[in-house]
C-alpha positions in Angstrom: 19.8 1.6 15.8 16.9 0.2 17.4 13.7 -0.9 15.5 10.5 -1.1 17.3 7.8 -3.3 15.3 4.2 -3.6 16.3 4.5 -6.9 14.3 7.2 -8.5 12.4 5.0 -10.8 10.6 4.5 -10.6 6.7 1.8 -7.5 6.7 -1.5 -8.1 4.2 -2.2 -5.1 3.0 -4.3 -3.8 -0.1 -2.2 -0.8 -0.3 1.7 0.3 -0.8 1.7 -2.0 -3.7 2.7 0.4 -6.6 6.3 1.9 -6.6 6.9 4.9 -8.7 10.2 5.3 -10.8 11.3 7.9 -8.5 10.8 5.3 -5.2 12.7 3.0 -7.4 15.7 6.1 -8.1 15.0 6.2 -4.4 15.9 2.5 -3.4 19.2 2.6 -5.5 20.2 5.8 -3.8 19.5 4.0 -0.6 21.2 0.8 -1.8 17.9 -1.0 -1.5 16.9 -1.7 -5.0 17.7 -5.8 -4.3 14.4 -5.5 -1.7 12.0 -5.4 -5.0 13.7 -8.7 -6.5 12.5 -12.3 -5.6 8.9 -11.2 -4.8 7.6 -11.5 -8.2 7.6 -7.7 -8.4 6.0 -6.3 -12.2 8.0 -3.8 -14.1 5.2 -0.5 -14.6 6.2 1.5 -17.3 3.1 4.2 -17.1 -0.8 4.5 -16.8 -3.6 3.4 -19.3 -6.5 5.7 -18.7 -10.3 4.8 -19.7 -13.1 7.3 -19.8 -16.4 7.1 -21.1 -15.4 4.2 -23.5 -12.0 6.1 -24.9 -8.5 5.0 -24.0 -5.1 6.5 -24.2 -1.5 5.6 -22.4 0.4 7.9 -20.9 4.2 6.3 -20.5 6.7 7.6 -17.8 9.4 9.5 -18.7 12.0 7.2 -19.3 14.0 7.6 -22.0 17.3 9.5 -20.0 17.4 6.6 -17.0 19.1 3.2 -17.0 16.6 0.4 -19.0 16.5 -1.1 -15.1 14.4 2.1 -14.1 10.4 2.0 -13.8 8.2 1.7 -11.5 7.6 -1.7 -9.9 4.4 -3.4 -8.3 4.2 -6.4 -5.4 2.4 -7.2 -3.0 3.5 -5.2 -0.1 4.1 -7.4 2.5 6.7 -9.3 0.5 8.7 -5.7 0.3 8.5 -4.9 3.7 9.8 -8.2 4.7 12.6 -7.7 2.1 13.3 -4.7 3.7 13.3 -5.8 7.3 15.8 -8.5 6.2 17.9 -6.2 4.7 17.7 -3.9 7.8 18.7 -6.8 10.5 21.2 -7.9 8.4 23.1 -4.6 9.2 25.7 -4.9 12.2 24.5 -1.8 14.4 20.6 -2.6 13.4 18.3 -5.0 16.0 15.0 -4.9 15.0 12.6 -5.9 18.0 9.2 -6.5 18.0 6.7 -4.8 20.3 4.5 -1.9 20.5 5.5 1.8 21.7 3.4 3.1 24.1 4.2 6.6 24.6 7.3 9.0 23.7 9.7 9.8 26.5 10.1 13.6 27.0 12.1 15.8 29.0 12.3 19.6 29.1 10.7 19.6 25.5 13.1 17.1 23.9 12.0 13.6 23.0 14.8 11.0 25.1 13.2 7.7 23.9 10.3 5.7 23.8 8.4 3.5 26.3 7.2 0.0 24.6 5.4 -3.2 25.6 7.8 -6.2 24.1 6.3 -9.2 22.9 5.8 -10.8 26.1 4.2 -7.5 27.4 6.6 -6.8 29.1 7.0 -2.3 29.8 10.5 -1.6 28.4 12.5 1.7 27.8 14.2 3.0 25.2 16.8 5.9 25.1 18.1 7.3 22.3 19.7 10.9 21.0 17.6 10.6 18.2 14.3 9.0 17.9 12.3 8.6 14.5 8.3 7.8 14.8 7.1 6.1 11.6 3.5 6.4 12.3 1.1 5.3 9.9 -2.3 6.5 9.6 -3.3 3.9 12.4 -0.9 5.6 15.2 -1.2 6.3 18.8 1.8 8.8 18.5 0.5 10.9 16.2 -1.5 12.9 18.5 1.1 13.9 20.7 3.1 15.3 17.9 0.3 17.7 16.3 -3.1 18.3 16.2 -3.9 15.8 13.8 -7.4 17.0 11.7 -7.5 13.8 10.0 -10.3 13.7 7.1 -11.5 10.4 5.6 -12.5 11.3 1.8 -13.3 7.6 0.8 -12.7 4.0 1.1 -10.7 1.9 -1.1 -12.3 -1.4 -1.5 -9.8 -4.1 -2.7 -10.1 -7.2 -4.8 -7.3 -10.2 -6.2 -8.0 -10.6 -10.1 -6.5 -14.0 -10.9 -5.2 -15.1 -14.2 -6.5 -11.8 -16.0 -4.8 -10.3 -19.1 -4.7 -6.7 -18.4 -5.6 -4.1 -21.9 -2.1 -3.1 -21.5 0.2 -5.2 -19.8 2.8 -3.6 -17.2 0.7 -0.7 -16.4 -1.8 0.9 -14.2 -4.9 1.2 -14.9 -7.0 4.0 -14.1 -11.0 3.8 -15.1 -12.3 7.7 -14.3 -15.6 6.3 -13.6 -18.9 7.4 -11.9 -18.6 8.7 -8.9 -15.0 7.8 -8.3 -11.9 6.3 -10.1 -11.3 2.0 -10.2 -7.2 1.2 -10.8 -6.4 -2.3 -11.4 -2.5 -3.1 -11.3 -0.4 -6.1 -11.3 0.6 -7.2 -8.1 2.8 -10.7 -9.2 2.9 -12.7 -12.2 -0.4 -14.3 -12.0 -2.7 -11.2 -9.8 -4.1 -7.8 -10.8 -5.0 -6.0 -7.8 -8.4 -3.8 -8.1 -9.1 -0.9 -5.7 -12.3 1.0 -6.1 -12.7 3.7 -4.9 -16.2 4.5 -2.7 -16.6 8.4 -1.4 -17.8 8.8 2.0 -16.8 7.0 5.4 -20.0 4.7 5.1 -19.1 2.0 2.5 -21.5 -1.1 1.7 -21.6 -3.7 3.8 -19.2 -6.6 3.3 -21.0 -9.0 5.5 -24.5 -9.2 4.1 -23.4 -9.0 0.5 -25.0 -5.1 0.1 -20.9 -5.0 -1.2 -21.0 -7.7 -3.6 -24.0 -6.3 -5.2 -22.8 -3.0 -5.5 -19.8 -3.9 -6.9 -21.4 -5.8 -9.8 -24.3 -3.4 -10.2 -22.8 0.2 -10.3 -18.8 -0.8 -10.7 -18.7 -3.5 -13.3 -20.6 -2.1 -15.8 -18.2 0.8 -16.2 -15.1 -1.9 -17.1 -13.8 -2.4 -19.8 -14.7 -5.4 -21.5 -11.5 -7.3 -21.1 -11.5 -6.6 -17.3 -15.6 -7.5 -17.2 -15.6 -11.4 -16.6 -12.0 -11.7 -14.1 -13.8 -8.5 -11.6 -17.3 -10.3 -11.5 -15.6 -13.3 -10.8 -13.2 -11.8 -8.0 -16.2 -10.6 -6.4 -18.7 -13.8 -6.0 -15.1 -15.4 -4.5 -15.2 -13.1 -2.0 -12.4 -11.7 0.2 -13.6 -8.4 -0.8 -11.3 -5.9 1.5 -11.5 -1.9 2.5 -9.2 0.6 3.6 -9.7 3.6 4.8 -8.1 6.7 2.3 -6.8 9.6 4.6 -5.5 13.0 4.7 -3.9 14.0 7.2 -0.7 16.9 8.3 
């Protein structure tokens, strides 16, 4: 098996951070439940929801599974890399790094794959079966269907250090106005915050139109607990977005 990488470096990403129980069934299925160990990873046992100043918990499921099963949350990167170790460390894996150009195809059957390497290099690659893991930044995905891709909102993502979440080991969902904010653990010490903002247009980052949103329309909606650890996230800054998409 050959695995092509764009990049084999840690990923920083503000999303793929929450695994659901049934990823985690997933991963011990696959053998692969050792990739969410070592990374800090929080144990998520269900989801607080907050609405109009009520709150209620709704808990997973979990009473028939094995007390290791819940959901777990990390930062992403850490997990990929877990998972690339574990991959490499397989005798007929080589994971290479370098980015695939186009598909190979021949009479209506895809052969393999033409890729730069890391020294840019044009390499091909030929295989019985290839496998394109395109996320929703691929070249590829246009030559395998006509992709309508619609872009509902924008997830704008924030660090929350040292907070105490309402209810500790789960998600948080706040159905707010327009759109819903989660906050999450993402390691011992850091809640990540997404909020959600509808449309492709988002506020600007750069000349703090962002930060003022943030703390005018978002923060007021908080709970209290949350109030002090988001407004201070946001005047530190590294204020990130991401695209949401759906796509066939």
């Amino acid at each position: 098996v050959l695995v092509i990488e764009r990049d084999l470096t840690e990923p920083d990403r503000i999303v793929g951070e929450l695994l659901q129980p049934g990823g985690y069934l997933k991963l011990i299925e696959l053998g692969l439940q050792d990739c969410v160990e070592e990374i800090d990873a929080q144990r998520v046992f269900g989801y607080a929801l907050f609405k109009d100043g009520k709150r209620t918990l709704l808990s997973y499921p979990l009473e028939n599974f094995h007390s290791d099963v819940a959901g777990r949350s990390f930062h992403n990167g850490r997990f990929i890399q877990r998972m690339r170790k574990k991959a490499a460390s397989l005798p007929n894996v080589r994971l290479e790094q370098g980015t695939v150009t186009s598909l190979l195809e021949k009479e209506g059957t895809i052969k393999g794959v033409q890729y730069k390497n890391k020294d840019g290099e044009l390499q091909t690659a030929y295989a019985p079966l290839t496998i394109v893991c395109d996320g929703c930044f691929s070249n590829l995905r246009r030559t395998l269907c006509n992709p309508k891709v619609d872009v509902p909102s924008c997830f704008v993502g924030l660090v929350l250090e040292n907070c105490d979440l309402p209810f500790a080991n789960h998600g948080h969902v706040i159905l707010g106005d327009p759109s819903p904010i989660l906050f999450y653990p993402i390691s011992s010490t850091e809640v990540r915050c997404l909020v959600d903002v509808p449309g492709q247009k988002v506020p600007s980052i750069s000349n703090g139109e962002m930060a003022t949103y943030l703390k005018t329309a978002v923060a007021p909606q908080l709970p209290p607990e949350l109030y002090d650890s988001f407004v201070a996230a946001v005047e530190k800054g590294n204020i990130r977005t991401m695209p949401n998409r759906s796509m066939p």
